[in-house]
N, C-alpha and C positions, 0 to 999 in steps of 0.2 A: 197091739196097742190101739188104744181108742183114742181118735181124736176129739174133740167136741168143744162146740159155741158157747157163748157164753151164757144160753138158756140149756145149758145142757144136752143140744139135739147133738147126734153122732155125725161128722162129717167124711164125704167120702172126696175120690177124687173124681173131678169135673163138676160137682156143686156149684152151683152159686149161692152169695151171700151180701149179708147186706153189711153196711159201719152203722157201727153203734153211737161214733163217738168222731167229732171233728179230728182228723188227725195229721197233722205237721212232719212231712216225710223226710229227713233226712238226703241233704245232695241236693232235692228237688224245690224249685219256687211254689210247687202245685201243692195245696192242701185239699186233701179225703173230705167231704164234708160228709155230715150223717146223713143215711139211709142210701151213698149211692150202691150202686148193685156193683157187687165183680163176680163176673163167670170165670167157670174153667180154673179152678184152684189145684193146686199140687200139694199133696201130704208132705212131709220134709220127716228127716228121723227122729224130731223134737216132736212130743205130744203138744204143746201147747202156738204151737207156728204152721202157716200157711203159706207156699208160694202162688205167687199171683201176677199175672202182668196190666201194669196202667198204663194205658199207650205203647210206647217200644219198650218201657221199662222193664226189669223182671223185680219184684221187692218179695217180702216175706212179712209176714202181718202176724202179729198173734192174735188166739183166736178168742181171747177177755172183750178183744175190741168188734168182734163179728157175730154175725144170729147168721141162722140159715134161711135161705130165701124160700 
């Protein structure tokens, strides 16, 4: 199964990636503004989702919303 960004690059685990897109998280007061960076992402068994940790958190991003760094 192939993962991939929203420009189409193939994504593995422990890439980093950038937000494409200001994003409103769920549970948290903290909003993703575009272009910040997250390392070290985790594949999940969905083609289109990523896990990732922001601070202590652990979330799961899809990957419409991510480029690769």
């Amino acid at each position: 199964m192939d993962v991939k960004d929203s420009n189409g690059n193939i994504l593995n685990d422990g890439d980093s990636v950038h937000v494409t897109k200001d994003l409103k998280i769920k549970g948290m007061s903290k909003t993703l503004k575009r272009g910040v960076a997250i390392r070290n992402i985790r594949l999940t068994n969905s083609s289109d989702q990523v896990e990732c940790r922001i601070g202590k958190s652990q979330i799961v991003l899809k990957t419409c919303f991510l480029k690769k760094a």
